[in-house]
C-alpha positions as CSV (number, residue, x, y, z in Angstrom):
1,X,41.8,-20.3,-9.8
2,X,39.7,-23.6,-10.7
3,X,38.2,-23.1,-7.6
4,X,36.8,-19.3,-7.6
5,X,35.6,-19.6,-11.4
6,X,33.2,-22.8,-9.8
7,X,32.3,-20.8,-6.8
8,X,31.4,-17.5,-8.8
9,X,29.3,-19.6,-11.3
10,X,27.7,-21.1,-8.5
11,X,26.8,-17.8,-7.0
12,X,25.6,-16.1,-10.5
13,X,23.5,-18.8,-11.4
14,X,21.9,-19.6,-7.4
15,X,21.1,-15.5,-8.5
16,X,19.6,-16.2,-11.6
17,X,17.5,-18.8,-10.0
18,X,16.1,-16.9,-7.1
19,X,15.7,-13.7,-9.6
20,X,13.8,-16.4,-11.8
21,X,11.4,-17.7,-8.8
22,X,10.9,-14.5,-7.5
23,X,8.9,-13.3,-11.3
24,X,7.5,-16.4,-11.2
25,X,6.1,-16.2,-8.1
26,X,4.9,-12.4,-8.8
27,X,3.0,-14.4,-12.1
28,X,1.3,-16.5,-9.9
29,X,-0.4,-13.8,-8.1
30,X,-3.5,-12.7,-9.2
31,X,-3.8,-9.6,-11.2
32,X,-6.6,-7.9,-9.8
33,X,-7.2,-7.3,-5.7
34,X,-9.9,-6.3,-3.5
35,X,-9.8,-4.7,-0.5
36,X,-12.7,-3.6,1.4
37,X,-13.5,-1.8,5.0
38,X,-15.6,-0.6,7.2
39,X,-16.1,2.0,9.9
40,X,-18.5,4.4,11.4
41,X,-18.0,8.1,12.0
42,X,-19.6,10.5,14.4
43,X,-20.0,13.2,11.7
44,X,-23.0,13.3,9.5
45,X,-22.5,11.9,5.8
46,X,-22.3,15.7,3.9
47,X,-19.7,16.5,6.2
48,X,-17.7,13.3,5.4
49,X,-18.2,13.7,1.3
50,X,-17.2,17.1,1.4
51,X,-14.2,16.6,3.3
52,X,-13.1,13.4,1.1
53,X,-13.8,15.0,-2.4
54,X,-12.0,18.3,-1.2
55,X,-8.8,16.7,-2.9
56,X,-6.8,19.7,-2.7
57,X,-6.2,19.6,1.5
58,X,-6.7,16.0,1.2
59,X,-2.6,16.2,2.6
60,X,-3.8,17.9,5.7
61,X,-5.3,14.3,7.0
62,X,-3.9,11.8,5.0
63,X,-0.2,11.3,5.9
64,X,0.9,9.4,2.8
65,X,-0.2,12.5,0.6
66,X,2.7,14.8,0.2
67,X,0.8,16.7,-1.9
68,X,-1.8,17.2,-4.7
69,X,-1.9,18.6,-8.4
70,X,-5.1,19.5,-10.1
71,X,-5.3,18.9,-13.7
72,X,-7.2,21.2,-16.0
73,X,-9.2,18.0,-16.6
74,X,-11.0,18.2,-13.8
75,X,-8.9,15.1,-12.6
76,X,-5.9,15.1,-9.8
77,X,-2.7,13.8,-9.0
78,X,-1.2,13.0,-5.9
79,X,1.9,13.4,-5.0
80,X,2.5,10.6,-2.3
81,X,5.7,10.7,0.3
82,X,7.2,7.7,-1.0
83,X,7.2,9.3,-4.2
84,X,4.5,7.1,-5.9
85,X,2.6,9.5,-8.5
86,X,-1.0,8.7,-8.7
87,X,-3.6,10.6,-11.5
88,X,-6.8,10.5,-10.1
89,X,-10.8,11.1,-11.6
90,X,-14.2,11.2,-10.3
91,X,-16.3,8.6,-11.8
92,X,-19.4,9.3,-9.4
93,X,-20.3,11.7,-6.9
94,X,-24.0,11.5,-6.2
95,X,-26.0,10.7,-3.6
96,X,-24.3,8.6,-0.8
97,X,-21.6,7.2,-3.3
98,X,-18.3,8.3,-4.2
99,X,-16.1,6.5,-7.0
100,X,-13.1,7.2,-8.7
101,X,-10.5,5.9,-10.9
102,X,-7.2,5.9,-9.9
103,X,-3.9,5.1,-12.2
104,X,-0.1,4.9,-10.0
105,X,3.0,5.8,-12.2
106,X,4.1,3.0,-11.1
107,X,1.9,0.1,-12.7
108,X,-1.3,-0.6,-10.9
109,X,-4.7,1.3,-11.6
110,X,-8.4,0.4,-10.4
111,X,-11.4,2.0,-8.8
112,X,-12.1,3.4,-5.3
113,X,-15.8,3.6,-4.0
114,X,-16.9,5.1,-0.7
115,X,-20.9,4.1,0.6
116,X,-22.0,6.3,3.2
117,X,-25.0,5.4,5.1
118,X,-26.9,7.3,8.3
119,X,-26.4,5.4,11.7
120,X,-29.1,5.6,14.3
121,X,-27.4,7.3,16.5
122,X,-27.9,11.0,14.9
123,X,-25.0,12.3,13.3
124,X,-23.3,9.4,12.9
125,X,-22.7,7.4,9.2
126,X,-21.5,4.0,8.5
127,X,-18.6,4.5,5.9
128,X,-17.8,1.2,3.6
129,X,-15.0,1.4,1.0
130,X,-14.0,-1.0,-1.7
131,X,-11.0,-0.7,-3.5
132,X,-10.3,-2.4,-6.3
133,X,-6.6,-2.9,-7.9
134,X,-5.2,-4.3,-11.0
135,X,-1.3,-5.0,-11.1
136,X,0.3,-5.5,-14.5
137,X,4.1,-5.9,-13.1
138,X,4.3,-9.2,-11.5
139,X,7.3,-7.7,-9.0
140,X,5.6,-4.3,-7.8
């Protein structure tokens, strides 16, 4: 009996410990993230707005997108497969930029921006995104 009250203790507390490095691991990440990318399209820049800010069959191309809500706000949620719930807003569509703010149900938020810019090959645009993510819960 000695023995299996020493060997659970052991066992809850090597638990306790890795639960313990795993947060603080999590709190040594930084907060914020960027992402960025690149890539050019052979489709002229309207036709590449029009088909990004046309939230509603954003689903039809994007496979992570189970679906999307609109909001009487003007805003949007998606509805992604994994079940993530993201409200979305424009923050800027004009000209060659589109931005918007983006907030997950499950604890991160930041701001998406899209630069579109004409190739020389005609038709063709040079699409650069930059994504920018703040995570509040150290083990998302």
């Amino acid at each position: 009996m000695k023995t299996w009250v020493l060997l659970s203790s052991a066992i809850v507390f090597l638990a306790l410990m890795l639960i313990a490095a795993t947060w603080l691991w999590g709190r040594s990440l930084p907060a914020t993230r960027v992402g960025v990318g690149e890539r050019d399209i052979a489709a002229p820049i309207d036709q590449i707005q029009q088909v990004i800010a046309d939230v509603q069959r954003q689903p039809d191309w994007r496979r992570a997108v189970k679906a999307v809500e609109i909001g009487t706000d003007g805003g949007w949620t998606e509805v992604r497969s994994d079940g993530d719930r993201i409200r979305m807003s424009w923050i800027d569509q004009s000209g060659h930029t589109l931005r918007l703010r983006f907030a997950s149900e499950r604890g991160y938020e930041g701001v998406w921006e899209g630069r579109f810019a004409p190739l020389p090959t005609p038709g063709g645009t040079r699409v650069s995104v930059r994504e920018e993510s703040t995570i509040s819960n150290p083990l998302l």
